[in-house]
N, C-alpha and C positions, 0 to 999 in steps of 0.2 A: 471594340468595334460594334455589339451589336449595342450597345450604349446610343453609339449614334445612327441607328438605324429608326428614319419616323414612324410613327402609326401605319402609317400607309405600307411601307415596306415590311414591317413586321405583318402587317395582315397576311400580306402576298407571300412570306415567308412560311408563317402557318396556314395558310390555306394547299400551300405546294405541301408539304411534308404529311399534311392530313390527308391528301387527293392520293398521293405516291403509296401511303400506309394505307390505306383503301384499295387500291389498287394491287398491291403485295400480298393482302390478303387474298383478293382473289384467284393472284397468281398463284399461293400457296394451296389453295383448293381446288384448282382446276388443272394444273401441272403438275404438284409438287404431292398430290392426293391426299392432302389436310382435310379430314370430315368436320368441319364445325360444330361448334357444342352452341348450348341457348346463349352460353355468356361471350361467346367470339362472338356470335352475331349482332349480341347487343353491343358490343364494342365498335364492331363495324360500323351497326350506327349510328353510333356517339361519333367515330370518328370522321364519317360522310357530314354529317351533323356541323362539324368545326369546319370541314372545305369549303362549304356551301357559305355556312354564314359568313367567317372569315374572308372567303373571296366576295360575297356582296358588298360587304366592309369596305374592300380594298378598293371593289368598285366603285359605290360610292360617295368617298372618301371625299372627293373633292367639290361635288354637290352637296352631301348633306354630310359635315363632322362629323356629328353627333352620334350618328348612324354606326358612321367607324367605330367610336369608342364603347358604342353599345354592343356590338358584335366583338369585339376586344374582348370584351366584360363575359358575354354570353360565351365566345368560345372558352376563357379561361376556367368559365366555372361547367362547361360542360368535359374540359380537359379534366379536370379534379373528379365529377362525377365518372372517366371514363377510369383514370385512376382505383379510382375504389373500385369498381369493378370489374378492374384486373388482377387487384389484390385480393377480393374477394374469389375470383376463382381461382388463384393458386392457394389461398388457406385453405379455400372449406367445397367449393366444388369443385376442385378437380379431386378432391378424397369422396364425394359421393357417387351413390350408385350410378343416379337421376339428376339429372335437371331439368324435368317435368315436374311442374306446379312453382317453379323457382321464378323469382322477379323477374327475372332474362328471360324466362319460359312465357310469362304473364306478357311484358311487354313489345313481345317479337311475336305471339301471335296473335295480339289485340290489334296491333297496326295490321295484320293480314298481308305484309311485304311478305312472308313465306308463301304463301297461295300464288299471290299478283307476280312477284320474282325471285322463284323457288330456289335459282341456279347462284342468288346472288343471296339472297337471306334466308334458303334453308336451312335448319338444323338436321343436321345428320347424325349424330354423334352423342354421344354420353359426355358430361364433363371427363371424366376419367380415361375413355375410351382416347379423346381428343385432345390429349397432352402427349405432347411432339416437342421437339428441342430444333433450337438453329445455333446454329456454331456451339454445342453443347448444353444452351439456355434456352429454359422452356418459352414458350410464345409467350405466354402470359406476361413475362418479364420483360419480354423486350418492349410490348405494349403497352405497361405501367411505365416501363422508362419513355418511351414516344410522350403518351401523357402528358405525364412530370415537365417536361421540357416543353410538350403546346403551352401548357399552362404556363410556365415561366416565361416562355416569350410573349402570352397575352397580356402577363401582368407589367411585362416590363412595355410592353407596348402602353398600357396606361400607366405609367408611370410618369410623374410630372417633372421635364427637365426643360432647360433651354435650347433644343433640336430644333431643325429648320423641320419644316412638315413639304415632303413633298409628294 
């Protein structure tokens, strides 16, 4: 089935599942009292990252192809980037103290989206501090897995087969 799913509908597919995982996070911070750490946030915005591009993609798709498969392309390897840094904070920062002076720390307060929108990309939270479970599985995990799967459905989205493109 998702075999024959076009560019176009794969975009629309991961640009929903990015928008809805962006959104869940927030719910999980604002409802569900999840203090984020430097590396959720950076996650966050890897994953706003793939909505945004992926739905301009989907957008558009039918004026400019090329566009498509370059946002394809862009979310897949910004999936893979989000990946690693899911895995990275279930190895090694969510066992430290800090994640102050950490890449997530560097790149979430360089952009200044903590200042500009505190409520949506504040760090609150210690890595450590900020490891929480949902259905028994820590977040990190379910977000490596979200990842894993943008990314498979970007690359199958560029993959070259005989599908009508709609």
């Amino acid at each position: 089935m998702l075999a024959s799913l076009s560019l176009r509908q794969t975009l629309g597919i991961v640009s929903l599942l990015a928008f809805v995982a962006f959104l869940f996070a927030l719910f999980s911070q604002h409802v569900l009292g999840m203090a984020p750490c430097a590396w959720c946030i950076l996650q966050r915005l890897i994953v706003l990252a793939i909505a945004i591009i992926a739905g301009l993609g989907w957008w558009l798709h039918g004026r400019r192809p090329a566009v498509a498969a370059w946002a394809a392309a862009l979310s897949g390897l910004l999936a893979i980037g989000g990946a690693l840094a899911a895995w990275y904070q279930h190895t090694v920062a969510a066992n430290a103290f800090s994640c102050d002076l950490s890449f997530a720390d560097a790149v979430v307060t360089t952009s200044r989206l903590d200042l500009v929108l505190p409520q949506v990309f504040g760090i609150y939270a210690t890595c450590a501090d900020s490891a929480t479970n949902l259905l028994g599985v820590r977040y990190e995990i379910w977000t490596l897995i979200l990842f894993v799967v943008l990314a498979a459905l970007a690359i199958l989205a560029l993959a070259p087969r005989g599908r009508r493109e709609a």
